[in-house]
N, C-alpha and C positions, 0 to 999 in steps of 0.2 A: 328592258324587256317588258316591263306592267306597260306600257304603254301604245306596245303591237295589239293591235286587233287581234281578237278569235283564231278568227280565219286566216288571218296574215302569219301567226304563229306555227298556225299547225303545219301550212304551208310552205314557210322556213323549214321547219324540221324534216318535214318528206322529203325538201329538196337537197338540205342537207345531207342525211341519208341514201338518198341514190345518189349523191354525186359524192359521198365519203369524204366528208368535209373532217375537219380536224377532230376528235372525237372531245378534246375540251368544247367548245360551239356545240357539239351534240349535246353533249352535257348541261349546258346552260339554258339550251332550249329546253330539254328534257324535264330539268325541276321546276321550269316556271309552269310548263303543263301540266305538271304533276300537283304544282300550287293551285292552279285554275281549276284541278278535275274534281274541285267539289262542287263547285258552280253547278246547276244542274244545265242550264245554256250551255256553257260551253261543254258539257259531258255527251249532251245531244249533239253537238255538232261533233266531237272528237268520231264518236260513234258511228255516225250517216257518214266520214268522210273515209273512216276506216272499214268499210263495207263496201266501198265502193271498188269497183272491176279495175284497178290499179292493174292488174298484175301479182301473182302470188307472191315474187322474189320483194316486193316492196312490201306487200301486207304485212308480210309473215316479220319481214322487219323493225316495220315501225310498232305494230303488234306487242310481240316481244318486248321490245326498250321500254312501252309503254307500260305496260305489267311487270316488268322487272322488280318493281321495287315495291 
């Protein structure tokens, strides 16, 4: 996973996520994000992509898992 892109990751997980992938694989995504979100780069991208007009059933999803912890 250290060696997905930013953007490729975040990516993974939304698509994970709306397509209700195995929740172990959500999981994986989940803590390497969580590992990344000190980075302030990748905090600013997490940020700008999670504001973006998705749709609320996705926001409020990926949102959440991501604050969970």
């Amino acid at each position: 996973m250290r060696t997905l892109k930013n953007d490729w990751l975040i990516q993974c997980y939304m698509d994970a996520v709306r397509l209700q992938l195995d929740p172990e694989f959500i999981d994986l995504l989940l803590e390497e994000i969580h590992r990344r979100s000190t980075d302030p780069a990748f905090r600013r991208m997490w940020m700008a992509v999670s504001h973006s007009p998705w749709g609320l059933e996705q926001k409020a999803a990926v949102g959440a898992a991501f604050h969970a912890n």
